[in-house]
N, C-alpha and C positions, 0 to 999 in steps of 0.2 A: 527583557521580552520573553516571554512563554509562547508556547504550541498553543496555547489557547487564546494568543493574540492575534491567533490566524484567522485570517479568512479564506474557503476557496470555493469550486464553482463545483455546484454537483452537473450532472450528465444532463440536466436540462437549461444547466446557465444561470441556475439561481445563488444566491449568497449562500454559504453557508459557514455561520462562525465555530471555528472548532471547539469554544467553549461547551458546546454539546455535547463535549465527549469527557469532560471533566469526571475524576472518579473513574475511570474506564482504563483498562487494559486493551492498545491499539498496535494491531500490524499496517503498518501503510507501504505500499507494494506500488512500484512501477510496472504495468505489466504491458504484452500486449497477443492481440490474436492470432499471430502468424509466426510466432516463434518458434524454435525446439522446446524452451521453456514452461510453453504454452497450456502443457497438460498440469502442469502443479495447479491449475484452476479447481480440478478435481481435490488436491489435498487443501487450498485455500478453502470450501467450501466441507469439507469435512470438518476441518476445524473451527469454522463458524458453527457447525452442525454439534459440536462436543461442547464448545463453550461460549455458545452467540449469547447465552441465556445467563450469563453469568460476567457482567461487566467486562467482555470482550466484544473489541470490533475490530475489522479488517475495513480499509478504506482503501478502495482499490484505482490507482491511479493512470489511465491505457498514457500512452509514452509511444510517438511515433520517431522519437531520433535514434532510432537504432536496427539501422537497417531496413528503415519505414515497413516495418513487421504492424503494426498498429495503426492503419488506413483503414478510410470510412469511417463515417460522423459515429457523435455520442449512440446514439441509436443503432443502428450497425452492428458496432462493437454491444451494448448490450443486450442485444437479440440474439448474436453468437455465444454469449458465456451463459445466457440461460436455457437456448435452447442446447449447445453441445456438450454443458456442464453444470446446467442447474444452481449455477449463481443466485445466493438470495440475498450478500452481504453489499452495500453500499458502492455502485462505483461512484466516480467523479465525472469531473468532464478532462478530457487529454487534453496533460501538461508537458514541457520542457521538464527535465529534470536537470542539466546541464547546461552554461551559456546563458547569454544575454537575457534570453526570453526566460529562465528557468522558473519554476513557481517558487515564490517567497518559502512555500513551506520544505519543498527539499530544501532551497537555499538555509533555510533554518536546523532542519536533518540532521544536514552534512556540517554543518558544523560542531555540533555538538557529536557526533562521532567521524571523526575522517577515515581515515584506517582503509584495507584494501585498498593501497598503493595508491592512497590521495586521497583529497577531497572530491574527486568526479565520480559520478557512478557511470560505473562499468558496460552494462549490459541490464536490457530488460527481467522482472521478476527478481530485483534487488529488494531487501524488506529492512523495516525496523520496528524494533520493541519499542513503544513507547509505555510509560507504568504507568499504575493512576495517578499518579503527581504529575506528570507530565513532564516525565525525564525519560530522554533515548536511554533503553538499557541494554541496546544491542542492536549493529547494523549486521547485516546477513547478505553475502554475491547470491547471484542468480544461482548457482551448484547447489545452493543450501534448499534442501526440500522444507516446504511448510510441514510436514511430518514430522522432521528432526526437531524440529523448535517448539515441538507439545511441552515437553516437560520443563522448559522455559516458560511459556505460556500461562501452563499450571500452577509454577510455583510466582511468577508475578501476579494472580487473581487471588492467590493465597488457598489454593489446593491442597 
């Protein structure tokens, strides 16, 4: 099974199979609107802004199991990141990343990279590289700024 086996639900509850994003350089980010973490939306969106245009996407995934920091519907939450951050990259609709409920596609994630002290993620604004093949080539904790992982970025779109 591949990331492109996935299906998940954008922010309005429709299908959407990841195979759309074959060929593509993807950050997929647990995030949410009430966090400390909360402002890397500003570096999430710079870096859509340096390389949306170049086989990168950010799929951005709000996550309320952590400290219910990401309350209020799909709508809500994006009306907050484009009005207080000018979001223009893909959210989703809020999943589970962790547990029972989790979405298939963390569940898919985390396996192919465990690492930071287990398979569970941690804390909101946790990211992973995915490459255009469609191999995690890197899980990243919430500490890690979307800044720091340009020149990873870079060199997976072939910069």
């Amino acid at each position: 099974m591949s990331i492109y086996d996935l299906t998940v639900k954008d922010a309005k509850g429709n299908d959407v199979s990841l195979s759309e994003y074959k060929g593509k350089v993807l950050m997929i980010v647990n995030t949410a609107t009430g966090c400390g973490f909360t402002p890397q939306y500003s570096g999430l969106q710079d870096l859509y802004e340096k390389y949306g245009g170049k086989d990168f996407e950010i799929l951005d995934f709000p996550c309320n199991q952590f400290g219910n920091q990401a309350p209020g519907t799909a709508e809500e939450i994006g009306s907050f990141c484009t009005g207080r951050f000018g979001i223009t990259f893909k959210q989703f609709a809020k999943v589970d990343v962790n547990g029972e409920n989790e979405s298939p596609l963390f569940t898919w994630l985390k396996k192919q990279k465990s690492g930071l002290g287990g398979s569970k993620i941690k804390w909101n604004f946790s990211k992973f590289l995915v490459n255009k093949n469609g191999e995690v080539a890197g899980r990243y904790g919430s500490a890690k700024t979307p800044e720091a992982l340009d020149k990873e970025i870079a060199k997976l779109i072939g910069e």
